[in-house]
C-alpha positions as CSV (number, residue, x, y, z in Angstrom):
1,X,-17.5,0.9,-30.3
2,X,-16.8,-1.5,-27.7
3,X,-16.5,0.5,-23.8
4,X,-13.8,-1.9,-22.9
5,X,-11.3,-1.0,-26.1
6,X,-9.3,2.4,-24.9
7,X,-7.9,5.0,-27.2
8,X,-4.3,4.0,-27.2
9,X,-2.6,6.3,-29.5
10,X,-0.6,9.7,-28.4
11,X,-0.2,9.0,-25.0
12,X,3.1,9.4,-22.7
13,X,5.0,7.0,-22.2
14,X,4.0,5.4,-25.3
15,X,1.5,2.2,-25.6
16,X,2.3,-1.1,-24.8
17,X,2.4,-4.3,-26.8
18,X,0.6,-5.8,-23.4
19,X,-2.3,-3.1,-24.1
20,X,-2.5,-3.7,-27.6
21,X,-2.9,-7.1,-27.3
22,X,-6.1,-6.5,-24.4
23,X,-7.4,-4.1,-27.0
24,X,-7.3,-7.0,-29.8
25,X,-8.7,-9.7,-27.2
26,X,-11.4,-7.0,-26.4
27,X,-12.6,-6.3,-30.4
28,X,-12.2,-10.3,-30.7
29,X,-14.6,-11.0,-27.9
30,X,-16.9,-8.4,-29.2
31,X,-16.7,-9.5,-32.9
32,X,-17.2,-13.3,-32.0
33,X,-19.5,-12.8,-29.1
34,X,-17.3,-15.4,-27.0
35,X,-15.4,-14.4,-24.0
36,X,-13.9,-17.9,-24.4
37,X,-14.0,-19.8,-27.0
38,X,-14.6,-23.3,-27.4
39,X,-11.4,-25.7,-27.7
40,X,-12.3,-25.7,-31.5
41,X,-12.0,-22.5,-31.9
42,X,-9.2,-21.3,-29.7
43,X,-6.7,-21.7,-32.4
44,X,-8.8,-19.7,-34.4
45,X,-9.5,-17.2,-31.7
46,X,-5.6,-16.8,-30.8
47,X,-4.5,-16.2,-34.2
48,X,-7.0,-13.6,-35.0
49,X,-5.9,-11.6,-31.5
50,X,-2.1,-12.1,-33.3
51,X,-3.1,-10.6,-36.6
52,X,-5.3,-7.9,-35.1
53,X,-2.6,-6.9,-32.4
54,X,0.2,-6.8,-35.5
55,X,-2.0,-4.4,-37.8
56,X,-2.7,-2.0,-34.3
57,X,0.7,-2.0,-33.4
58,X,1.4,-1.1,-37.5
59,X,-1.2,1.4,-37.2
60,X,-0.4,3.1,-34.2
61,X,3.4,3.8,-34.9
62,X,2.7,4.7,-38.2
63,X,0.2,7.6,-37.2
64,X,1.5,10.9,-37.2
65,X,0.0,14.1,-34.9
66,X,1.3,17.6,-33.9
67,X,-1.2,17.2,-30.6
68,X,0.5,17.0,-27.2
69,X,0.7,14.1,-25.9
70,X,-2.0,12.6,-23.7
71,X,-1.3,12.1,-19.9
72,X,-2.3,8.5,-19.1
73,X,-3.2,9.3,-15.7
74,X,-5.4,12.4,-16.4
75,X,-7.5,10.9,-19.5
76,X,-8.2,7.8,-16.2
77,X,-9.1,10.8,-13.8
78,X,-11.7,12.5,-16.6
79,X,-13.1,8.4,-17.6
80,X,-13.6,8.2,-14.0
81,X,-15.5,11.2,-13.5
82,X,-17.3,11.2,-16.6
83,X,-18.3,7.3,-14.9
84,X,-19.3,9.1,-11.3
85,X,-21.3,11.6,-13.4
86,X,-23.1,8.7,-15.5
87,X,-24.0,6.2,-12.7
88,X,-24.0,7.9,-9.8
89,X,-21.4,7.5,-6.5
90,X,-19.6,3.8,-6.5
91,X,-18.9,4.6,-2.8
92,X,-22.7,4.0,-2.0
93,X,-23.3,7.5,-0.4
C-alpha cells in the first residue's frame, strides 16, 4: 500500500471530502506512476480522482464498526514515533 494513502475511516470528527480526495490523487499517482500528468491525460487523470473519491466516500459511510473511534491527533503522535523509531531523530541530534 501506498505510505502516503492514510486510514481514513472511524476517526473523530469524521473524514473529509478534502482528504478523500488527497487519498484518491495519492492511489492515482501511484497507479499511473505520474505525479502530473501530461495535458493529454489530465482529463483522464481528473476524472479517475472523481470516480475513485465518489466510491471512497460510498465506502467509508457505508462501513459499519462497534470500535471507538480513532483520535486524529493520537494515531499522528504514534505515525510520528513509529517515524523517529524507523529513521532515526529528524532534529539532527
Amino acid at each position: 500500500m501506498c505510505r502516503n494513502i492514510k486510514p481514513l475511516f472511524n476517526f473523530d470528527p469524521p473524514v473529509t471530502p478534502e482528504e478523500v480526495r488527497a487519498a484518491s490523487l495519492q492511489f492515482v499517482r501511484k497507479i499511473t506512476g505520474f505525479h502530473k500528468p501530461s495535458k493529454a491525460n489530465e482529463a483522464a487523470f481528473e476524472a479517475a480522482i472523481d470516480e475513485i473519491a465518489r466510491a471512497s466516500a460510498r465506502l467509508l459511510h457505508s462501513l459499519e464498526t462497534t470500535a471507538p473511534h480513532r483520535n486524529r491527533e493520537a494515531e499522528a503522535d504514534k505515525a510520528r514515533a513509529r517515524a523517529a523509531e524507523r529513521f532515526g531523530s529528524a532534529t539532527g541530534d
